[in-house]
KOLGU-4560 file (N, C-alpha, C; in nm, 3 decimals, padded with zeros to 5 digits):
<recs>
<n_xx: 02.159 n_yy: -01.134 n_zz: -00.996 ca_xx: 02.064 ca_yy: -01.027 ca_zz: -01.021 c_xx: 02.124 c_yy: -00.896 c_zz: -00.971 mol: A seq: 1 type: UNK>
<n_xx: 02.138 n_yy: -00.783 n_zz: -01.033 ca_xx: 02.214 ca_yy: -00.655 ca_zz: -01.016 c_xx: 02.089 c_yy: -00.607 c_zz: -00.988 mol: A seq: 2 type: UNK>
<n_xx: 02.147 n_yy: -00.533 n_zz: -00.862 ca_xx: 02.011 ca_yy: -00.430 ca_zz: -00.787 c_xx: 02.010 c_yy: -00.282 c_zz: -00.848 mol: A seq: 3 type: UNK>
<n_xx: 01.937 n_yy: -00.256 n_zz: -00.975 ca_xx: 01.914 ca_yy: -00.108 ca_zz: -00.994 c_xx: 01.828 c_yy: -00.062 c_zz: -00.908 mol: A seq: 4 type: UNK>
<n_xx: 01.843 n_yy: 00.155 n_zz: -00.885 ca_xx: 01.774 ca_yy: 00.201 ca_zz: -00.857 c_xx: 01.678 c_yy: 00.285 c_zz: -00.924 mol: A seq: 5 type: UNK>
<n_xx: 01.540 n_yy: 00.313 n_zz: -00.936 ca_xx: 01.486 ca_yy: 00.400 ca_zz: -00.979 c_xx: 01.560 c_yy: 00.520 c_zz: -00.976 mol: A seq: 6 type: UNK>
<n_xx: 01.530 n_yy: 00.598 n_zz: -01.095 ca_xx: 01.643 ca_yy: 00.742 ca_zz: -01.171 c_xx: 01.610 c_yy: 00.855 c_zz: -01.038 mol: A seq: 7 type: UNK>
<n_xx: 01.472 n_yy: 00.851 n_zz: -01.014 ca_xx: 01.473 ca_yy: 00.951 ca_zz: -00.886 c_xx: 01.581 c_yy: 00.904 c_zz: -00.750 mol: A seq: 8 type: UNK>
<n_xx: 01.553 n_yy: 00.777 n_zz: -00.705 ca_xx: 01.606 ca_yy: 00.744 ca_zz: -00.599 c_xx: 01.772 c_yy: 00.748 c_zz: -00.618 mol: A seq: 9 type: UNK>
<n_xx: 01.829 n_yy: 00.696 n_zz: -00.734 ca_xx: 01.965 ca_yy: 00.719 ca_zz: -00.734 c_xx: 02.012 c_yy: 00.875 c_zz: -00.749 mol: A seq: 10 type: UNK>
<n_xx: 01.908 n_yy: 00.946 n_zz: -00.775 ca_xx: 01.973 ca_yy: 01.112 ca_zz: -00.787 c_xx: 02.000 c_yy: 01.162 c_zz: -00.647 mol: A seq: 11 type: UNK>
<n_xx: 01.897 n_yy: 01.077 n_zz: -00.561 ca_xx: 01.862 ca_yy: 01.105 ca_zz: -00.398 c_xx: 01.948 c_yy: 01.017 c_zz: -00.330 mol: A seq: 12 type: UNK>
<n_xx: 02.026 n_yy: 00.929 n_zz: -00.369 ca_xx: 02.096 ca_yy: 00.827 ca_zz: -00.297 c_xx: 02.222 c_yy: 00.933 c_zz: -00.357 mol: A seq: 13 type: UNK>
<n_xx: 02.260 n_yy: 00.984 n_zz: -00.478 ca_xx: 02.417 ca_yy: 01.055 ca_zz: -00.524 c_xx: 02.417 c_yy: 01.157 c_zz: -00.403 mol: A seq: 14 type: UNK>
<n_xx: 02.315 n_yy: 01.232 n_zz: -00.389 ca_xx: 02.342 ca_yy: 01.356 ca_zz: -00.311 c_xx: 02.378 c_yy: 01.311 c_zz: -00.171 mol: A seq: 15 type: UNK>
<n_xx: 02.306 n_yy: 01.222 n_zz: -00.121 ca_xx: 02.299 ca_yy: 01.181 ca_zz: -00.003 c_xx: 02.462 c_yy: 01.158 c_zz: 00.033 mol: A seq: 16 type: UNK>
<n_xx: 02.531 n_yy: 01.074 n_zz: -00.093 ca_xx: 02.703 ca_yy: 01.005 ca_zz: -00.089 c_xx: 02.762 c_yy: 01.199 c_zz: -00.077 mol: A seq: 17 type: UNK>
<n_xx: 02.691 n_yy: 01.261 n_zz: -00.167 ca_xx: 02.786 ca_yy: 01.360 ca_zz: -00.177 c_xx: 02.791 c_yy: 01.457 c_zz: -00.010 mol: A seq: 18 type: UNK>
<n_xx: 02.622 n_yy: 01.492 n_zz: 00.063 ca_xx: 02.665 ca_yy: 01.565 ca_zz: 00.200 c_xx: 02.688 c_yy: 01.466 c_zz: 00.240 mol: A seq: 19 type: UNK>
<n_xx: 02.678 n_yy: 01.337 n_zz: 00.258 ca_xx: 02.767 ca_yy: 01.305 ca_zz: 00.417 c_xx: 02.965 c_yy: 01.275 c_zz: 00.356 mol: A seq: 20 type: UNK>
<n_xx: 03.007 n_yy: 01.306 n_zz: 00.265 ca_xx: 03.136 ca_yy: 01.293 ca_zz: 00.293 c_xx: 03.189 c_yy: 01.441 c_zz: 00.305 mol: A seq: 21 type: UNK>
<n_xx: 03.055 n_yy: 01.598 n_zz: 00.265 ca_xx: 03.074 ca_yy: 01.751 ca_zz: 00.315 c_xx: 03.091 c_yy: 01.711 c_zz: 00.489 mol: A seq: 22 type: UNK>
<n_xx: 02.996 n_yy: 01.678 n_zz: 00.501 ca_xx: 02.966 ca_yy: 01.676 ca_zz: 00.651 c_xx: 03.067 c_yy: 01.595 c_zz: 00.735 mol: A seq: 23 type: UNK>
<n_xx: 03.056 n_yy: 01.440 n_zz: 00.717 ca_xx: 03.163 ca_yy: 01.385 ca_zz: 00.812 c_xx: 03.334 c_yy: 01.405 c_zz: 00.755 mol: A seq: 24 type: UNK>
<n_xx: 03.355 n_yy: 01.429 n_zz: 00.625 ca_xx: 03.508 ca_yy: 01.458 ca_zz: 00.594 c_xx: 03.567 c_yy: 01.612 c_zz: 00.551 mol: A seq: 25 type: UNK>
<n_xx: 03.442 n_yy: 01.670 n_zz: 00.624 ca_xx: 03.433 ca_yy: 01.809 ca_zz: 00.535 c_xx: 03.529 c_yy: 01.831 c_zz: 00.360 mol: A seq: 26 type: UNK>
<n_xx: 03.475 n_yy: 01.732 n_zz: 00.309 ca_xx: 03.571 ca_yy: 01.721 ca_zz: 00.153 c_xx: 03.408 c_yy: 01.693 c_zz: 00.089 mol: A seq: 27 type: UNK>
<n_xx: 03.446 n_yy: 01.823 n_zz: -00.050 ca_xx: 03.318 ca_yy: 01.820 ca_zz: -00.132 c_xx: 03.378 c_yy: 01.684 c_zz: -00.236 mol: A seq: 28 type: UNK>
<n_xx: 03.291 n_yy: 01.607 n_zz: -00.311 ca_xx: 03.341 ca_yy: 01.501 ca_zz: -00.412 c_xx: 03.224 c_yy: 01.509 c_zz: -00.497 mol: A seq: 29 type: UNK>
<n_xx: 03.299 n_yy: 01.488 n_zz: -00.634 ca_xx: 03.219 ca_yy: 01.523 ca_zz: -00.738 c_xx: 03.129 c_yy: 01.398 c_zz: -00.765 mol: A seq: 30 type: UNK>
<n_xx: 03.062 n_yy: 01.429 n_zz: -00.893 ca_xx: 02.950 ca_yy: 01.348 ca_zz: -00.909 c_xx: 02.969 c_yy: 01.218 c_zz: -00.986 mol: A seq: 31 type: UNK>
<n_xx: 03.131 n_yy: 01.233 n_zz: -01.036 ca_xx: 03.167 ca_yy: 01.051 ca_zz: -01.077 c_xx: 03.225 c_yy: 01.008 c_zz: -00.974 mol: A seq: 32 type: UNK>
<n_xx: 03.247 n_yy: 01.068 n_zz: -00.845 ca_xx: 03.304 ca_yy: 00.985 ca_zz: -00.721 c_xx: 03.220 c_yy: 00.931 c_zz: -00.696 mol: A seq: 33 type: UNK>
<n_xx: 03.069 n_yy: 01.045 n_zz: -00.660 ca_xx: 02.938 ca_yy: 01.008 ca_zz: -00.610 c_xx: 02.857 c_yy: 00.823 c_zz: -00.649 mol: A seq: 34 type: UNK>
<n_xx: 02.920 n_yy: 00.845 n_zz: -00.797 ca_xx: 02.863 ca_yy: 00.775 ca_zz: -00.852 c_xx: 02.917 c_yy: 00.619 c_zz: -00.831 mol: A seq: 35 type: UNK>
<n_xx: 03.049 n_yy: 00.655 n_zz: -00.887 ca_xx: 03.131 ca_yy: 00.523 ca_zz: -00.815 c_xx: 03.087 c_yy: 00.454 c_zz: -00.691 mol: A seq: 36 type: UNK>
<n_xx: 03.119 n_yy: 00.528 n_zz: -00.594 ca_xx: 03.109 ca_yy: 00.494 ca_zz: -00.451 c_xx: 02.929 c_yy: 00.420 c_zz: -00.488 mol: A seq: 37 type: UNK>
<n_xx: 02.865 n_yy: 00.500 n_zz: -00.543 ca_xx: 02.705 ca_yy: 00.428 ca_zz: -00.512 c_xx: 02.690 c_yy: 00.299 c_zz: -00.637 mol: A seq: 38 type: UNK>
<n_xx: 02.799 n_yy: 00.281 n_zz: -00.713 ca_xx: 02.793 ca_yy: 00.185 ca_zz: -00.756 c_xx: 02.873 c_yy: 00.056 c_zz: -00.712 mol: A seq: 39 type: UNK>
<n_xx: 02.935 n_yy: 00.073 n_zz: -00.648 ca_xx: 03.020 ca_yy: -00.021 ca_zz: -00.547 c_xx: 02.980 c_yy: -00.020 c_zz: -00.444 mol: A seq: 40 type: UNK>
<n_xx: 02.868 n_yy: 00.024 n_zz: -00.374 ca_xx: 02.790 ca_yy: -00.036 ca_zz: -00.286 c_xx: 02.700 c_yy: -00.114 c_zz: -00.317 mol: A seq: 41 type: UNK>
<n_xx: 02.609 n_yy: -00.071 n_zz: -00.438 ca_xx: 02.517 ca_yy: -00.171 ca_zz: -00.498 c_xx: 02.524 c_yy: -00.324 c_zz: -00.582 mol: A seq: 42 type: UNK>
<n_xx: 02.685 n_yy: -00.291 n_zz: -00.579 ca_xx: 02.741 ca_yy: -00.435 ca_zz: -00.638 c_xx: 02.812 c_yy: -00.592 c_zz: -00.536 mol: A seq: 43 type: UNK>
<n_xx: 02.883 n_yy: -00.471 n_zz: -00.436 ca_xx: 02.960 ca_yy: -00.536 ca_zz: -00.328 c_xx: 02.873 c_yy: -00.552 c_zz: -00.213 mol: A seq: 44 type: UNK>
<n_xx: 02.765 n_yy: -00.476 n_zz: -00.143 ca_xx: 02.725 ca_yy: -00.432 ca_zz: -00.026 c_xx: 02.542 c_yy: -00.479 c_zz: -00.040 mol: A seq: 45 type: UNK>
<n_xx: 02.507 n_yy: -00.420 n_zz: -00.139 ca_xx: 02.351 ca_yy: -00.422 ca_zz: -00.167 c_xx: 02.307 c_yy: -00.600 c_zz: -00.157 mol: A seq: 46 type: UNK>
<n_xx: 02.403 n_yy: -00.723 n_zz: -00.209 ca_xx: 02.335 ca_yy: -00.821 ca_zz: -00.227 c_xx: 02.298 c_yy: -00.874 c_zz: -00.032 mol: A seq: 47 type: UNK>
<n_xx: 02.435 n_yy: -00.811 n_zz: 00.018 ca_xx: 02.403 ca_yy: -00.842 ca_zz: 00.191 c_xx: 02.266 c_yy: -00.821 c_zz: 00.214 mol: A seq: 48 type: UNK>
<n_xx: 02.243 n_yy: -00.747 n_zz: 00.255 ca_xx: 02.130 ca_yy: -00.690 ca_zz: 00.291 c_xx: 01.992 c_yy: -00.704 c_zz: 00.200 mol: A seq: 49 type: UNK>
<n_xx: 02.009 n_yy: -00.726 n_zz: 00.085 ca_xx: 01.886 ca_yy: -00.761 ca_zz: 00.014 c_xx: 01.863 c_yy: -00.898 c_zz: 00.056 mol: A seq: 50 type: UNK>
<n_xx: 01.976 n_yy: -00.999 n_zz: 00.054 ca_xx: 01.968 ca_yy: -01.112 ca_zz: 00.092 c_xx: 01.911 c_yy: -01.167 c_zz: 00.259 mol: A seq: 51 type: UNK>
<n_xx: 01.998 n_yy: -01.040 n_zz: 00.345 ca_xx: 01.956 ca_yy: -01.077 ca_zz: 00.469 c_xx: 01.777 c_yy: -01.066 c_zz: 00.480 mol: A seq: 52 type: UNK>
<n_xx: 01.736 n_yy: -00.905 n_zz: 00.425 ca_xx: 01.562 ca_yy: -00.870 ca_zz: 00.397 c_xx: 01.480 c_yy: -00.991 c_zz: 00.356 mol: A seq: 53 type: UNK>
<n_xx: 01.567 n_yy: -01.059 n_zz: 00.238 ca_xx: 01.499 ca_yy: -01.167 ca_zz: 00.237 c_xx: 01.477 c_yy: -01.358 c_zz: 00.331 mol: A seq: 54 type: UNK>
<n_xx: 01.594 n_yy: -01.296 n_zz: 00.368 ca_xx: 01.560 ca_yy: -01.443 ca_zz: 00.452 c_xx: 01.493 c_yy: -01.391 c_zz: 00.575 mol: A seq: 55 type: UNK>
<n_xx: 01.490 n_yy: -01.241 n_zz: 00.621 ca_xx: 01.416 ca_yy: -01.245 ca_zz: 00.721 c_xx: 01.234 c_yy: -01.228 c_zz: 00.700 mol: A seq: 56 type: UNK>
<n_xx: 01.216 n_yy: -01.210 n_zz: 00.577 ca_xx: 01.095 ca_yy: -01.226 ca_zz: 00.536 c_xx: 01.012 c_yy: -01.325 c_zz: 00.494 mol: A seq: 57 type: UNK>
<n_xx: 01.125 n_yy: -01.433 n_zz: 00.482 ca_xx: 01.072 ca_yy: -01.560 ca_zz: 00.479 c_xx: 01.083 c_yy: -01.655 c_zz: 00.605 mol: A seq: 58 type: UNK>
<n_xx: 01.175 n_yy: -01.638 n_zz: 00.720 ca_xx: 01.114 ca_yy: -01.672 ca_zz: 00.851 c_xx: 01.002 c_yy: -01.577 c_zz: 00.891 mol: A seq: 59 type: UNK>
<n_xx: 00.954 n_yy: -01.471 n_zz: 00.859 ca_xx: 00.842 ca_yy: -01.392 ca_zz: 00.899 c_xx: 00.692 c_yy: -01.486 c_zz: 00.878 mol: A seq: 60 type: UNK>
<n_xx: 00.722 n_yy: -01.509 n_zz: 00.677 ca_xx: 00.640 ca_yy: -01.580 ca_zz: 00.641 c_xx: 00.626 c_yy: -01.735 c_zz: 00.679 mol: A seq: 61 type: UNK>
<n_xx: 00.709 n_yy: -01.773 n_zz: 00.688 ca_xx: 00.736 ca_yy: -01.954 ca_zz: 00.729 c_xx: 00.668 c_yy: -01.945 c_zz: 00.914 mol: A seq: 62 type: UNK>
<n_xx: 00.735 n_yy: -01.820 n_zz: 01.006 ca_xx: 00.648 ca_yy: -01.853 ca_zz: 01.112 c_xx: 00.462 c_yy: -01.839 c_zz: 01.102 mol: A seq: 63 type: UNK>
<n_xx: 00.435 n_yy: -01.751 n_zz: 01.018 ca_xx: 00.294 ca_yy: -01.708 ca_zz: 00.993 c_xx: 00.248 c_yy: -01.852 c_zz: 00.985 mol: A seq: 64 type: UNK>
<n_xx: 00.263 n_yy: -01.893 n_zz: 00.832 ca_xx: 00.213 ca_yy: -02.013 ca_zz: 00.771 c_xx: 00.179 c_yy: -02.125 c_zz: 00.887 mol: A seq: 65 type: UNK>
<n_xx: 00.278 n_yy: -02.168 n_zz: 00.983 ca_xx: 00.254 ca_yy: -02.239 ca_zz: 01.076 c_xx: 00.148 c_yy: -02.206 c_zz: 01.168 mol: A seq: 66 type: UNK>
<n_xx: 00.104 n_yy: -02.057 n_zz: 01.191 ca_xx: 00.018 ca_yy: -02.086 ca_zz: 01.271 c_xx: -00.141 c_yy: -02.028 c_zz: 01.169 mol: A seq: 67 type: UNK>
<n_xx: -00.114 n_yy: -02.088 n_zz: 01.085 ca_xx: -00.219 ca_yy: -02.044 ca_zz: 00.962 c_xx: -00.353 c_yy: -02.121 c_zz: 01.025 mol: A seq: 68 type: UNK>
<n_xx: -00.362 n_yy: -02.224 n_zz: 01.067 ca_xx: -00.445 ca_yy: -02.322 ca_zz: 01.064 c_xx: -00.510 c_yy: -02.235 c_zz: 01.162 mol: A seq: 69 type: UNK>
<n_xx: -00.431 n_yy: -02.218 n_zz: 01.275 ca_xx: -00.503 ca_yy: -02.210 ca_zz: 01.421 c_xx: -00.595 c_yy: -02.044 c_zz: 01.413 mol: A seq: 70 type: UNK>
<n_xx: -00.511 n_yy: -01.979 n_zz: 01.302 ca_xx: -00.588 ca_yy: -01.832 ca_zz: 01.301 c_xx: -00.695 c_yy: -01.863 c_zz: 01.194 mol: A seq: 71 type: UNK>
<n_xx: -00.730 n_yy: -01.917 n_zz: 01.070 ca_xx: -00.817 ca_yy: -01.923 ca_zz: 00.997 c_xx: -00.899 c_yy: -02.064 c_zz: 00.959 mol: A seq: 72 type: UNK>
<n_xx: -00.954 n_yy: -02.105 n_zz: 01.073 ca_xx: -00.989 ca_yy: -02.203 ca_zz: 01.105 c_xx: -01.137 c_yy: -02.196 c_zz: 01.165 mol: A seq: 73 type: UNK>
<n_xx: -01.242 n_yy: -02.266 n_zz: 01.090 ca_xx: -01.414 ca_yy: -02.240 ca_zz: 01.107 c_xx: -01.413 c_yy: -02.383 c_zz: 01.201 mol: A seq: 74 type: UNK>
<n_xx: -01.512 n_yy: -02.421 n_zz: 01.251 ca_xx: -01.570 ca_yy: -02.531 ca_zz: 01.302 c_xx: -01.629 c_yy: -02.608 c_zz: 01.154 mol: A seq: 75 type: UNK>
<n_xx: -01.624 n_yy: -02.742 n_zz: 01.126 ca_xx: -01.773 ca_yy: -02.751 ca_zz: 01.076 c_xx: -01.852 c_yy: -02.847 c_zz: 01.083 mol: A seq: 76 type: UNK>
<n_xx: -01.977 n_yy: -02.823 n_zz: 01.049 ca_xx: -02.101 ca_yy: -02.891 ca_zz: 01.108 c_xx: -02.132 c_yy: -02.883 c_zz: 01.233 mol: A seq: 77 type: UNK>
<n_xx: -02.137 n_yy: -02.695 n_zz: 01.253 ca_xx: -02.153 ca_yy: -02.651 ca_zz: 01.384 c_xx: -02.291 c_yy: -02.658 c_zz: 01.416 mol: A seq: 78 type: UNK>
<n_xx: -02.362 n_yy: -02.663 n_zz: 01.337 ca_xx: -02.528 ca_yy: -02.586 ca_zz: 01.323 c_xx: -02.630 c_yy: -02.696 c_zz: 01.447 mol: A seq: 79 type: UNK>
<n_xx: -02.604 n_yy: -02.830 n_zz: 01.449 ca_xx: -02.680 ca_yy: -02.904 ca_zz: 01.543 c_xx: -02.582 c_yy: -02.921 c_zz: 01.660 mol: A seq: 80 type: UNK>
<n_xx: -02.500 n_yy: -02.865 n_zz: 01.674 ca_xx: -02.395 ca_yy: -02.868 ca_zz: 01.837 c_xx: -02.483 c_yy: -02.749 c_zz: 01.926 mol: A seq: 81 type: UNK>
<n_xx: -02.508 n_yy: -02.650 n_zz: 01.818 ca_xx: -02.573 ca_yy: -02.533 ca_zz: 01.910 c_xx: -02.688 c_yy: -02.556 c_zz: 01.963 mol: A seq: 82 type: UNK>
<n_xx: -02.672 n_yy: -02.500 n_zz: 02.090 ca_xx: -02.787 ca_yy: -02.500 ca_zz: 02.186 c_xx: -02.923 c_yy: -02.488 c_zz: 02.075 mol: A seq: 83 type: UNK>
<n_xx: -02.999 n_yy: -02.548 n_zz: 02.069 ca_xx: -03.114 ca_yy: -02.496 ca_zz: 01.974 c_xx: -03.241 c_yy: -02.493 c_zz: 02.095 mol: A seq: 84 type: UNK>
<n_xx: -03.319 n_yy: -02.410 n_zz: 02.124 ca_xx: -03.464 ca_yy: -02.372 ca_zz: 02.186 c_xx: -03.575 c_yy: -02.340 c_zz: 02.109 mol: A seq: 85 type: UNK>
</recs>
């Protein structure tokens, strides 16, 4: 599965490639470097981290589930246990 970005977010992810290599290499790079570079992260780099997001969201969910019982859990056939007066 190839991770696209929404057309806004990749215009905001190009600029982003383009100041930080002004800033940390003081070297301006044009907008098919920009592009490159953000497409060789999303091919080589993006499945890491999508992958890691997901397995940590499924020990998130897998610990939940286990304690599913103990959080959504009624009594029943409470009604004649209670004190009645």
């Amino acid at each position: 599965m190839a991770i696209e970005l929404r057309d806004d977010v990749r215009k905001q992810a190009l600029a982003s490639i383009k100041a930080y290599f002004e800033e940390r290499f003081e070297e301006e790079i044009g907008e098919l470097q920009a592009q490159m570079m953000l497409d060789f992260f999303l091919e080589e780099l993006a499945p890491t981290v999508y992958n890691k997001a997901i397995a940590d969201a499924q020990a998130f969910v897998q610990e939940h589930v286990v304690e599913i019982d103990a959080t959504c859990f009624e009594p029943e056939f409470g009604y004649w246990k209670k004190d009645r007066k």
